[in-house]
C-alpha angles and dihedrals in degrees: 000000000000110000120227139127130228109208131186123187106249108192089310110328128086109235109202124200132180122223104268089041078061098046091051087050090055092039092058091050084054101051087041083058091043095045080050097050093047100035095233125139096165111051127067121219132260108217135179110208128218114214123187111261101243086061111114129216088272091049094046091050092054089051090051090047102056095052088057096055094043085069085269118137099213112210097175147357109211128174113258109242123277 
């Protein structure tokens, strides 16, 4: 995994966050929009992923990981089409 930080100024201190630490921030906001959409508080949602193609086990495993931890239950990580 490349590693580099993103970092915004928050009042005055730096905040840093990794990629998959990003992708998790962008995945809640999603399952907050999707909760919304479906007026559920209780259930959590079921999601296939769609990685790019050129992403590798390890890649596909990050992905999964941050939408889980993002609230998402993962059922499945397939390669987007050609």
């Amino acid at each position: 995994m490349i590693e580099y930080k993103i970092s915004y100024q928050e009042s005055s201190r730096v905040k840093a966050f990794n990629p998959i630490q990003v992708a998790t921030l962008i995945l809640k906001t999603l399952y907050g929009i999707a909760k919304s959409a479906i007026h559920s508080e209780d259930e959590t949602i079921d999601c296939v992923l769609l990685a790019p193609v050129f992403f590798n086990h390890d890649s596909r495993k990050r992905v999964r990981k941050a939408a889980q931890d993002a609230g998402w239950n993962v059922l499945h990580v397939i390669n987007e089409p050609c």
